[in-house]
N, C-alpha and C positions, 0 to 999 in steps of 0.2 A: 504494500500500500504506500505510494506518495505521503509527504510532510508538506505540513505547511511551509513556505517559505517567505512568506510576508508579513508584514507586521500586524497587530492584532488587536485592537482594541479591545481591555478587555471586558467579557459580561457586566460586568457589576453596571458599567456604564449606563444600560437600561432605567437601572431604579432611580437614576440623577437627573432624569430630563423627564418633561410632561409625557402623556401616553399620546399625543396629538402627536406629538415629533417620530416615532414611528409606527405610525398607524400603516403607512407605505410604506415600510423599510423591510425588504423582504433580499438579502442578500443570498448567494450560490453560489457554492463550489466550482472554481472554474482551473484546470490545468495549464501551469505553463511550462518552460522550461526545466525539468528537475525538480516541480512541486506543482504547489496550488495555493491561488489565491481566495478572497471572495470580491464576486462583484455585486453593485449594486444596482439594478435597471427600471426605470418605470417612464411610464408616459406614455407618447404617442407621437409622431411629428418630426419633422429634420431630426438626424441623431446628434446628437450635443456629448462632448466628453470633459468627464471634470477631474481635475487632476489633483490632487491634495497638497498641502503642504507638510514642510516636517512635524512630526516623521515618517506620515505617505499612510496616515488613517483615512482613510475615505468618508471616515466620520464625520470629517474636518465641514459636509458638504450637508449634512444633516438636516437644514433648515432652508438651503438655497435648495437641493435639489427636488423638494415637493413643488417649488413653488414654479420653479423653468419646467418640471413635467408636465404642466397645465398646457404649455403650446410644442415643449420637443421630448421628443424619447432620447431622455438623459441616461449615462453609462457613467459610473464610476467604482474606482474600486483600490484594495489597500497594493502598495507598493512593496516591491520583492527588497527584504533585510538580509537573504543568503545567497550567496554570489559563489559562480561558479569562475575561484579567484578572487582578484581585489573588487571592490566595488566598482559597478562598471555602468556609466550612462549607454554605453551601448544595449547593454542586457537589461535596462528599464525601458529603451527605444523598442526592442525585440518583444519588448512583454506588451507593451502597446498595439503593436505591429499585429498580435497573435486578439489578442481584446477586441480591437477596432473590426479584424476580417471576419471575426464571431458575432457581432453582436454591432455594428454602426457600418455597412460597407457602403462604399461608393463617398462621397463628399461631406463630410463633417465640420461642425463647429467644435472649436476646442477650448476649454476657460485650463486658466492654472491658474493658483495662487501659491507664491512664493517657491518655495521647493519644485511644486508642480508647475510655476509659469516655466522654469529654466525646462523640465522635459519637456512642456508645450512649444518653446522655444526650437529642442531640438528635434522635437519629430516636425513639426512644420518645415525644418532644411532638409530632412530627411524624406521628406512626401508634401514636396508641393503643390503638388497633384492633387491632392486630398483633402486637404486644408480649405475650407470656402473660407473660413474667418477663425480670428484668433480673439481673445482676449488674456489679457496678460495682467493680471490681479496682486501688486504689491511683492513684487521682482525684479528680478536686477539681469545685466549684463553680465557682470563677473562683481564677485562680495568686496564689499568694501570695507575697512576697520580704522577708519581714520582716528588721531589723538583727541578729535572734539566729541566723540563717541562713546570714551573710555567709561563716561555715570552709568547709562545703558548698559553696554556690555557687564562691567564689574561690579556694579552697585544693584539698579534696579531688578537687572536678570537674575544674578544671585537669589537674589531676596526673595520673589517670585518664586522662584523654583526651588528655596530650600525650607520658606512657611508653608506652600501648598503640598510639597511631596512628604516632609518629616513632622507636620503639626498636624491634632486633631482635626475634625468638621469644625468642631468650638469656638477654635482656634483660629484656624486658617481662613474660615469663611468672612468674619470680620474685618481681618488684614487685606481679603482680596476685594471687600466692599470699598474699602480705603483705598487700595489702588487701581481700582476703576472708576472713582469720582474724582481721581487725578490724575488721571489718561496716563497712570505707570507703565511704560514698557508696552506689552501687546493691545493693553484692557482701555478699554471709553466708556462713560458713562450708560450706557448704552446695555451693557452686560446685565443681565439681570441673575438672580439665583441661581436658575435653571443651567446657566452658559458659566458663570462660575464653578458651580459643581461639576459640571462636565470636565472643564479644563482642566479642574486637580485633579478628578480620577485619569485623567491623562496622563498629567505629569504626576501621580504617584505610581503607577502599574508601569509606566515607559521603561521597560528594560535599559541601562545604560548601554548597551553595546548596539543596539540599535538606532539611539540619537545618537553614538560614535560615528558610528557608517555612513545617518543623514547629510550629517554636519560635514563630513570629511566628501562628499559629493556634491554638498552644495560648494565649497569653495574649490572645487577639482570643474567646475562649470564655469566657462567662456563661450557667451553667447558668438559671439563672431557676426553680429550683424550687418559687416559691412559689404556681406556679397550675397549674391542669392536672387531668386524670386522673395517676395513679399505677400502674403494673403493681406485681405484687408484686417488691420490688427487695433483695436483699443486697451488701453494701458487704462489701467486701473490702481487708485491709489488713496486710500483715508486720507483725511483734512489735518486731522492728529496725528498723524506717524511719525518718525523720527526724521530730523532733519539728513540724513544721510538716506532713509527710505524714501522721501521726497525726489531730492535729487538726484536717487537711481532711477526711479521712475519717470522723470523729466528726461533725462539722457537714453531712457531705453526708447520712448517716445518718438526723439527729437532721431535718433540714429535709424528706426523705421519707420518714421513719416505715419506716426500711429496718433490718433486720437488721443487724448488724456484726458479722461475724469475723476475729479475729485470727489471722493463721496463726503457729504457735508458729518461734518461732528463724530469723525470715525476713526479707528487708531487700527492696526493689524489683524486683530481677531473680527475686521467685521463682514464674511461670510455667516457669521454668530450671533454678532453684537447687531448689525442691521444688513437682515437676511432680505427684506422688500426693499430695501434701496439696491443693494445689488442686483439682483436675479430682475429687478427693474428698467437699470441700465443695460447693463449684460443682456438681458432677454432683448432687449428691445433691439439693440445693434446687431446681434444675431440674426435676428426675424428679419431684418432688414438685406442681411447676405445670408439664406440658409432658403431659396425658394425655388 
């Protein structure tokens, strides 16, 4: 019998979030290279693919992907953590490649956010062909860590990810009310209980050696945008994000002559934090190339 080779959101997840939030979440077993994933499929309509962010939960899509099912038959699903070898963008492109001819053929819309815009990135050079539209949701070109960076990286993220993974509910849920009324790091006001509690059982069940892997692929990614066909592409970007998340998204833009929207009063996590303004935009520029 195959193993799983992706990563995995675990159960417990379910009891943190309303029963409205998967009332359509009906995931399956699907075979790739040397394992199996799950995907997640509903809808009806243009096929649209949504690509997750670190570290490649397809959860991440939880609240946008009800809402784009309403006009396209949306595909997502979790991201391979076991590599046959070093970690390899090619072997996420391959797992794509095997998803899309199963389940989305012939010309597709593709969204990513963050982790997942750089694979939406690279399978758009890799099948231009296929691609009718891109959106590209709080991503970069290639990672940046500049010294004006360093409260974010050393202070905020810490913080975040050592009250929510090692403190009780008690505890932690408090702290993470605190910093999402002051747009800390991922969180905007915007988050409510339900999208809190989600995120810690996130970051408490995340295996370390799996955000090892994410992490070590996201800064092994160089978009290369400067050759190629182009699908028609919009960049997407919270109003709160960090000023180095801004300006990657301004330059990935400005380098593919792509659209940029700002979604008003939103920081990183808002696939989440405001699931109708996205899937609003997104939907809409989709519909627009997806006929």
């Amino acid at each position: 019998m195959s193993e799983r080779i992706a990563v995995r959101f675990d159960e417990g997840w379910r009891r943190a979030v309303p029963a409205e939030w998967i009332a359509s979440w009906g995931p399956e077993r699907f075979e790739l290279e040397g394992g199996w994933t799950e995907v997640a499929a509903m809808g009806e309509g243009p096929p649209v693919l949504l690509l997750p962010p670190l570290p490649g939960y397809k959860e991440s899509w939880i609240r946008v992907a009800p809402l784009l099912a309403a006009r396209f038959r949306v595909v997502t699903f979790d991201l391979r953590r076991r590599f046959s070898g070093h970690p390899s963008w090619d072997q996420l492109v391959r797992d794509l490649d095997r998803i899309v001819e199963h389940y989305a053929p012939g010309r597709v819309g593709v969204v990513g956010h963050s982790l997942g815009g750089a694979l939406a990135q690279r399978w758009a050079a890799a099948h231009p062909d296929r691609v009718a539209a891109l959106v590209l949701s709080s991503t970069f070109e290639r990672l940046e860590n500049p010294p004006s960076h360093w409260w974010i990286r050393y202070g905020e993220q810490p913080l975040v990810l050592a009250t929510q993974r090692l403190l009780p509910r008690g505890l932690a849920l408090p702290i993470a009310r605190a910093l999402a009324r002051n747009g800390a790091w991922v969180y905007d006001r915007h988050c409510d209980e339900a999208v809190l509690d989600l995120v810690r059982h996130g970051i408490r069940t995340l295996p370390i050696g799996d955000a090892y892997t994410a992490v070590r692929l996201a800064f092994a990614h160089d978009g290369d945008t400067r050759n190629g066909p182009r699908p028609p592409t919009l960049v997407m970007v919270g109003e709160r994000e960090s000023a180095v998340a801004l300006r990657a998204s301004r330059r990935l833009a400005e380098a593919l002559g792509a659209e940029l929207a700002v979604l008003p009063d939103a920081n990183h996590l808002h696939p989440l934090s405001r699931p109708d303004a996205f899937a609003g935009i997104a939907g809409d520029w989709l519909a627009r190339h997806l006929r």
